[in-house]
VOSE-314846 format. One record per residue (C-alpha): z, x, y. Coordinates in Angstrom, 3 decimals, always signed. Layout:
// residues N
- Z | X | Y;
...
END
This chain:
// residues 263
- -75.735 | -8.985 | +55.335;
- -74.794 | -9.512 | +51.962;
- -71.997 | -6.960 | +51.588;
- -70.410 | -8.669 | +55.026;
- -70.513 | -11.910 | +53.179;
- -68.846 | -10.421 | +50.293;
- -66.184 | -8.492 | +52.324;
- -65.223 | -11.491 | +54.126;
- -64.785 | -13.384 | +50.658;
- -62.372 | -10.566 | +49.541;
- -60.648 | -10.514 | +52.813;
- -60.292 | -14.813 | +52.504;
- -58.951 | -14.308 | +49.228;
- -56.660 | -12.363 | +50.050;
- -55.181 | -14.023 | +53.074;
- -55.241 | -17.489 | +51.268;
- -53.093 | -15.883 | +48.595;
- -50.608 | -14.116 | +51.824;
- -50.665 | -17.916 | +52.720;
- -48.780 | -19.104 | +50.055;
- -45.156 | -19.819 | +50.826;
- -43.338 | -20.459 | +47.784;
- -40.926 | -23.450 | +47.985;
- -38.715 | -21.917 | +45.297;
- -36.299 | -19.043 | +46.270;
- -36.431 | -17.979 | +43.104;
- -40.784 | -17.181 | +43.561;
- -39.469 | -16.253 | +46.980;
- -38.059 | -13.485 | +45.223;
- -40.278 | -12.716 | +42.648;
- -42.807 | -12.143 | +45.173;
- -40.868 | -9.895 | +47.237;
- -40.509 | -8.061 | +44.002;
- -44.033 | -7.737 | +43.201;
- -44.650 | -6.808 | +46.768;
- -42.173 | -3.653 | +46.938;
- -42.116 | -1.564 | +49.460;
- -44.758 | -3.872 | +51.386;
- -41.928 | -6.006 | +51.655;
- -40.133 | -3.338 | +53.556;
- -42.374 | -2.808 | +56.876;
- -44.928 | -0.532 | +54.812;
- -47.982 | -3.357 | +54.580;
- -51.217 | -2.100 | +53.874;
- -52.075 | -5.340 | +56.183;
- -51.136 | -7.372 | +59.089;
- -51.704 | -10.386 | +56.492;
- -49.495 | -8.578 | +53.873;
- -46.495 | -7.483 | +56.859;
- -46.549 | -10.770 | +57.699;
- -45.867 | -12.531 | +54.601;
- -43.230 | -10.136 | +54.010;
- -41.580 | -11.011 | +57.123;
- -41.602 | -14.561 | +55.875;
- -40.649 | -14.126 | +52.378;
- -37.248 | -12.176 | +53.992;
- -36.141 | -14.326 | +56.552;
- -37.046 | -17.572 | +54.093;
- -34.480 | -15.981 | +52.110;
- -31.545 | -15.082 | +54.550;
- -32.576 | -16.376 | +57.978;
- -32.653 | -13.074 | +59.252;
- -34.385 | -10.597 | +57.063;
- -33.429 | -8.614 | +54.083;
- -33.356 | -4.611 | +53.680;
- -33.381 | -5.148 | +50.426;
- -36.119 | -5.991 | +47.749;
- -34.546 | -7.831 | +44.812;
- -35.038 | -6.757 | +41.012;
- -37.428 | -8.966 | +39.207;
- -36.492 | -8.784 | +35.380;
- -40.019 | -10.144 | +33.874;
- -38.636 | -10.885 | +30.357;
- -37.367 | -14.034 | +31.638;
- -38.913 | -14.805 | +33.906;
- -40.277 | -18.434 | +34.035;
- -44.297 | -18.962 | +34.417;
- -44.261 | -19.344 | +38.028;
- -41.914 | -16.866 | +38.891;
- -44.500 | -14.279 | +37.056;
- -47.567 | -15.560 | +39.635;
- -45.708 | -14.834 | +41.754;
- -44.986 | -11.779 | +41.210;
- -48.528 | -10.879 | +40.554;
- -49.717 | -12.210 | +43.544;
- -47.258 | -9.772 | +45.403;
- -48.441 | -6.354 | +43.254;
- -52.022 | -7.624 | +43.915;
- -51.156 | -8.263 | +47.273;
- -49.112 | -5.072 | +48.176;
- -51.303 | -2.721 | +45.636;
- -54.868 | -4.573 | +44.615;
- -58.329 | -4.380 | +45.733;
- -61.071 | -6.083 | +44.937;
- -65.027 | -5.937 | +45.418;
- -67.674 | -8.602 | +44.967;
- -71.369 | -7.851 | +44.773;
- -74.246 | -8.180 | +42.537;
- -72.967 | -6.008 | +39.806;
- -69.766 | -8.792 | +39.464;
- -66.664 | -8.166 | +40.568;
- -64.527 | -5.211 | +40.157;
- -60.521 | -5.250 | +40.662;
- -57.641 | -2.320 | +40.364;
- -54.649 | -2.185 | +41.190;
- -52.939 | +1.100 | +42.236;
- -49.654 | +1.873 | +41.380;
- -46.749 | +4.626 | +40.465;
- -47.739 | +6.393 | +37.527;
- -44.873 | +5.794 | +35.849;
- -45.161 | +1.814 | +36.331;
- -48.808 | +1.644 | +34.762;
- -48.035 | +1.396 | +30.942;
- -45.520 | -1.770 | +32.408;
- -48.076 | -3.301 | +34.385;
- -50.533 | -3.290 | +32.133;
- -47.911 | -5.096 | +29.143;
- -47.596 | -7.466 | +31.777;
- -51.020 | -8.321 | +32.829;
- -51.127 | -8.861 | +29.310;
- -48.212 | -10.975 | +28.416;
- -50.119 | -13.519 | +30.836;
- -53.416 | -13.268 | +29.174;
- -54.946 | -10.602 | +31.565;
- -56.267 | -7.473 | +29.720;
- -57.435 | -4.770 | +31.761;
- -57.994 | -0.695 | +31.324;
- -56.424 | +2.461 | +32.554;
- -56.784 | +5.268 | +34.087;
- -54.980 | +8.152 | +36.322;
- -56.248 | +8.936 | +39.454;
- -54.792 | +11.117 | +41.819;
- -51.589 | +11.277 | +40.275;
- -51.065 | +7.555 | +40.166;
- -51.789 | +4.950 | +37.611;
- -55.507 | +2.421 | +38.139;
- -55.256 | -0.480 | +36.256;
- -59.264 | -2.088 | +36.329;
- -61.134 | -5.007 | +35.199;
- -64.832 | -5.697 | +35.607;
- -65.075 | -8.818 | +33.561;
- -65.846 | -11.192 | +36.406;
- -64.163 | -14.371 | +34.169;
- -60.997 | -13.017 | +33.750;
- -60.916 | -11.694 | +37.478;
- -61.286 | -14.543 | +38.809;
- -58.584 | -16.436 | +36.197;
- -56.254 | -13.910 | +37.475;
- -56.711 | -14.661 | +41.164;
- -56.676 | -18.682 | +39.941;
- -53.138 | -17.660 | +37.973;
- -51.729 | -15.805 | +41.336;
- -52.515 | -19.130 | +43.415;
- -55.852 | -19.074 | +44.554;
- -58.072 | -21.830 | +44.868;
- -60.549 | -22.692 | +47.397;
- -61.828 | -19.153 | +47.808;
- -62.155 | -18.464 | +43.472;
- -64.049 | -21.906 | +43.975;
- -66.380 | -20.345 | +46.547;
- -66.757 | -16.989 | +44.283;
- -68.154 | -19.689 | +41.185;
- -70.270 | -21.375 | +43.267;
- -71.681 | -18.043 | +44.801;
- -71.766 | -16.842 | +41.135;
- -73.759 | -20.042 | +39.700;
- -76.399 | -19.677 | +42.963;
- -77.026 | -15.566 | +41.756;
- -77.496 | -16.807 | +38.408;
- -79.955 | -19.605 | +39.501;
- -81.677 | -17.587 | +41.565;
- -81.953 | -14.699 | +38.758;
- -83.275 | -17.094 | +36.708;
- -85.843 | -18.170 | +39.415;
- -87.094 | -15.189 | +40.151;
- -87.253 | -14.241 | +36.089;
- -89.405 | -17.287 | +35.356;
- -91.692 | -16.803 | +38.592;
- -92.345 | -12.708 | +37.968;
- -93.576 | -14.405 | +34.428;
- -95.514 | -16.630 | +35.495;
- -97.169 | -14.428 | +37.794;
- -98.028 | -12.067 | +35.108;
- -99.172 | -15.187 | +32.759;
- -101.442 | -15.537 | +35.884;
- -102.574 | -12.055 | +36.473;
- -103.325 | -11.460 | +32.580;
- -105.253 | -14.860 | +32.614;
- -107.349 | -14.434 | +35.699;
- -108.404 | -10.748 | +34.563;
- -109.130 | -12.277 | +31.045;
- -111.207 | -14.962 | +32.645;
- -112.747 | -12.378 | +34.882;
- -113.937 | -10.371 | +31.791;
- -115.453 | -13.295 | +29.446;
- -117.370 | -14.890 | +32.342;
- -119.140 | -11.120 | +33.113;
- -119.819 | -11.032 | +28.962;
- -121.062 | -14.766 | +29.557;
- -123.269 | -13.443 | +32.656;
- -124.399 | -10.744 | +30.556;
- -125.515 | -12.524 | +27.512;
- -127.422 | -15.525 | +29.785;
- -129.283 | -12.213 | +31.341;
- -130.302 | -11.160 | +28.045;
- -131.649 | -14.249 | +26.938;
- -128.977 | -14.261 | +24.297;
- -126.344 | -17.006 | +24.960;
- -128.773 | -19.439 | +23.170;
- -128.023 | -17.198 | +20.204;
- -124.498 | -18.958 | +19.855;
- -123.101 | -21.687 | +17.901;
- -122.877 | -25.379 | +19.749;
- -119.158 | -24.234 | +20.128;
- -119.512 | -21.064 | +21.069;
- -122.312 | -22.448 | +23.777;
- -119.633 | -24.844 | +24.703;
- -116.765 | -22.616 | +25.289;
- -119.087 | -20.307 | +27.171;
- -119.694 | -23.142 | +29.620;
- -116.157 | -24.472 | +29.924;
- -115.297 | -21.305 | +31.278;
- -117.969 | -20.915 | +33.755;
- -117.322 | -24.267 | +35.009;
- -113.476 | -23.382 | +34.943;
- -112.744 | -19.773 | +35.361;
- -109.065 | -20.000 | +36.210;
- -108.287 | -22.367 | +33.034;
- -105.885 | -21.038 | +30.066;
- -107.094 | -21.397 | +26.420;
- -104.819 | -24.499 | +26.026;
- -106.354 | -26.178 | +28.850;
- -110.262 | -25.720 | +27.719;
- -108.895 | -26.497 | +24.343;
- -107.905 | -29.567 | +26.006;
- -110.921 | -30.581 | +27.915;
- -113.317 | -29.395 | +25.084;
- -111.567 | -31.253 | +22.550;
- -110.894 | -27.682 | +20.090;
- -108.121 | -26.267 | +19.058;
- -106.695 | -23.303 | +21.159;
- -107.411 | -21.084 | +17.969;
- -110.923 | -22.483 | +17.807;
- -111.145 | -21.144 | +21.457;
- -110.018 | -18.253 | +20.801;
- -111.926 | -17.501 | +18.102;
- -115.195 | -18.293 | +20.027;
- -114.279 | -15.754 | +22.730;
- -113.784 | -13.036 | +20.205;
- -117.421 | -14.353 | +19.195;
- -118.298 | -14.030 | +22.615;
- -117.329 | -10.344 | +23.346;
- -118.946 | -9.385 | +20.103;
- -121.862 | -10.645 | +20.854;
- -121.744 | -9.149 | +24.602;
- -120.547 | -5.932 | +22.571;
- -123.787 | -6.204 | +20.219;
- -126.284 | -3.045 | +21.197;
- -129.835 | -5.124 | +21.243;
- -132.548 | -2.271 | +20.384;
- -135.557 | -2.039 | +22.454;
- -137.951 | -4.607 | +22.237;
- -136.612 | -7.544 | +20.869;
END
């Protein structure tokens, strides 16, 4: 259920970001760049062929055969979004799931060392690779994935990443802080479970008497209240928690004590 729910993220991300329609020719073009041969009928997507188809006839009214050069070096701001969002479009996946995300993109081997200046020049670092003979450009770092989707146009869906993000952390946290306080439990009830058989033991013995007043004292705040901490008898007895402490270690030696026959 969860990987559907993360699929259909990716898949909203990208179609919000096939969604866009420029209302500059000149990011008209510097998408149809980025997309390449996408923008020539070969769409890895119906959402992808049909922003192409868009893109073309926005540009002529009837379609061009043609994808325009893009010359990046200058290139205005929005022209390079742009241009992005067509190479992620035409040659990007991405994956979300509880590892973080995880994006490539897939290109020529010969455009790699370019791409990656580029991803750079705007702030987006990422590493390489060659895999089957063609260049993977990756980043894991869910921040700057999810600036880079923010920087090719996307909005409403990166929003719904965060906010899926900030609930896994919550709930990580949650689930941190309740697995220690059930072992806070679990160590207290066994401890408790252990001083009130050394209590039982010494009142069967005759030897509880034996104690200090405090010692007597702790002995019976625990019987009365087996499931208590130390800081809570410390609390109701008026002691310090060391004091309490210290009287239980009094306690078990006592329990611990060999009495010899006859006395």
């Amino acid at each position: 259920m969860a990987e559907t729910r993360e699929r259909e993220l990716v898949q909203a991300i990208r179609a919000e970001l096939a969604g866009i329609d420029p209302p500059r020719a000149c990011c008209r073009g510097a998408e149809r760049a980025g997309l390449g041969v996408a923008a020539l009928g070969r769409a890895r997507s119906p959402v992808v062929a049909r922003l192409a188809v868009r893109l073309a006839e926005a540009d002529d009214g009837a379609g061009n055969s043609d994808v325009p050069p893009f010359a990046w070096a200058d290139a205005r701001d929005h022209c390079r979004a742009a241009w992005l969002r067509g190479r992620f479009l035409a040659a990007g996946s991405l994956s979300l799931g509880a590892r973080g995300a995880h994006l490539e993109l897939v290109v020529p081997l010969d455009e790699g060392p370019e791409l990656g200046r580029r991803l750079e020049d705007v702030g987006f670092a990422t590493s390489s690779r060659v895999r089957r003979g063609r260049a993977v450009l990756t980043s894991k770092r869910t921040d700057t994935i999810l600036a880079f989707l923010r920087y090719c146009g996307a909005g409403a869906t990166v929003l719904e990443v965060e906010s899926r993000l900030v609930m896994r952390q919550l709930q990580g946290h949650l689930n941190r802080v309740l697995n220690a306080e059930t072992a806070n439990l679990e160590r207290t009830v066994a401890s408790s479970a252990r001083q009130v058989a050394l209590i039982e033991q010494l009142e069967a013995e005759g030897r509880l008497g034996q104690l200090s007043a405090v010692d007597q004292s702790v002995a019976r705040a625990r019987k009365d209240a087996p499931e208590a901490s130390f800081t809570e008898l410390s609390r109701t007895l008026g002691l310090s928690r060391a004091r309490v402490q210290r009287a239980f270690g009094r306690i078990e030696a006592a329990a611990s004590t060999v009495v010899p026959a006859g006395e």
